[in-house]
Structure formats: structure tokens, C-alpha cells
C-alpha positions in Angstrom: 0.0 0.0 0.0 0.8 3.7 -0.4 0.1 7.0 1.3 0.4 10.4 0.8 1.3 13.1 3.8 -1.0 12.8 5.9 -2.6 9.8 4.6 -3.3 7.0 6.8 -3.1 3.8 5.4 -6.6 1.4 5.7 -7.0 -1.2 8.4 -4.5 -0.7 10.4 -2.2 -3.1 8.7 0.7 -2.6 11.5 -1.3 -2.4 14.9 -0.9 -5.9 16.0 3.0 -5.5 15.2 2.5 -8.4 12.3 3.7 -6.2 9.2 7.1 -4.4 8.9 6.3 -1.8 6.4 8.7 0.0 3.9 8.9 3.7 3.1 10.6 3.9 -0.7 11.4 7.6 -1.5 12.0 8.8 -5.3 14.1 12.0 -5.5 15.8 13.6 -8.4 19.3 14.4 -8.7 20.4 17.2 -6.8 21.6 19.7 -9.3 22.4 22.2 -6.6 26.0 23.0 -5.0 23.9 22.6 -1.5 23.1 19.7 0.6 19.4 19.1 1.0 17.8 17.9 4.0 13.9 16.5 4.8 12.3 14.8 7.9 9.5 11.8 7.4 7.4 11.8 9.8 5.5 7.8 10.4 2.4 8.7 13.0 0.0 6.2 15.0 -3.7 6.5 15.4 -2.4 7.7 18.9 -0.1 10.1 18.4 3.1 8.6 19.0 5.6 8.9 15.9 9.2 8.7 14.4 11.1 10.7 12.5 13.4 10.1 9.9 15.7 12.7 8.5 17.0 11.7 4.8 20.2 14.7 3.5 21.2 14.3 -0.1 24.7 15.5 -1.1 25.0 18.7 -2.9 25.6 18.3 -6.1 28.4 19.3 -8.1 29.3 22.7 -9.6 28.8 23.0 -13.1 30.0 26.2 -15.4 29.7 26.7 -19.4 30.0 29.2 -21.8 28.6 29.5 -25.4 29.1 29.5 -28.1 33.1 28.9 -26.7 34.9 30.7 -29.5 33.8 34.1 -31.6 35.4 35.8 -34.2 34.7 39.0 -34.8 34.7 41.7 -37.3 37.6 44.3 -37.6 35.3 47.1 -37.0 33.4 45.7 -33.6 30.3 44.3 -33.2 28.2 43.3 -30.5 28.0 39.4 -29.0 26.3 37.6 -26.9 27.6 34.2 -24.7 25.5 32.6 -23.0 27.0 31.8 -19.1 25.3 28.8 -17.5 25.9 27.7 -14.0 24.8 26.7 -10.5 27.3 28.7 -8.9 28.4 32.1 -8.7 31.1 33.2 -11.3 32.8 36.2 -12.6 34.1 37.9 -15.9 36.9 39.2 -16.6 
């Protein structure tokens, strides 16, 4: 069976302590330089509960640049590149 926060799952499948249930969590890949962190919280019918707290690993940085080579005309011109990152970054 599954639930949703806040759900509670039908018949009370684990009151008699006969089931051992499992929690399986799908997250995406962190594309962040920052650890993330969340809490489950599992709740009885009587309000005791357990808490679980799951931290993902930051990701890695990332940095590009295009186009990554411009030629330009002998009078000047205007360009654009195109910076993409997670992280801060300078020019210079």
C-alpha cells in the first residue's frame, strides 16, 4: 500500500505488530552545490511517531560558456555568450 502526507493507510495493517512496512522515496538528482535535507514523519492512530531525517549530497558545480569561440569583425560588433551555471562566477 501507499500514502500520501498525511494519509493514513486502511485497516491498520501494522497495529498488531505483524507487518514491517517500507517507506521507498524517489528524489531527483540534486543539481544544486547545496546539501538538501527533509524529515518523514510515520504517525500512529495515537499520536506517538518517528522521525526520519534523509540529507542528499550537494551536487556538483557546473559552469559553461557559449558558443566557446567568436570571431569578430575588424570594425566591432556586438556578441552575446551565453553563461550557464549553478554557482556564482565572474568575468573578466
Amino acid at each position: 500500500k501507499s500514502a500520501t502526507s498525511g494519509t493514513a493507510i486502511s485497516g491498520d495493517p501494522g497495529g498488531s505488530a505483524e507487518f514491517d512496512f517500507s517507506i521507498t522515496i524517489s528524489v531527483p538528482a540534486n543539481g544544486t552545490i547545496a546539501a538538501r535535507s527533509r524529515q518523514i514523519t510515520v504517525t500512529t492512530a495515537g499520536g506517538q511517531s518517528a522521525t526520519s531525517t534523509l540529507t542528499q549530497a550537494a551536487g556538483d558545480a557546473t559552469l559553461s560558456v557559449s558558443p566557446n569561440a567568436v570571431t569578430l569583425e575588424a570594425d566591432g560588433e556586438a556578441v552575446t555568450v551565453t553563461v550557464t551555471s549553478n554557482t556564482s562566477w565572474s568575468v573578466e
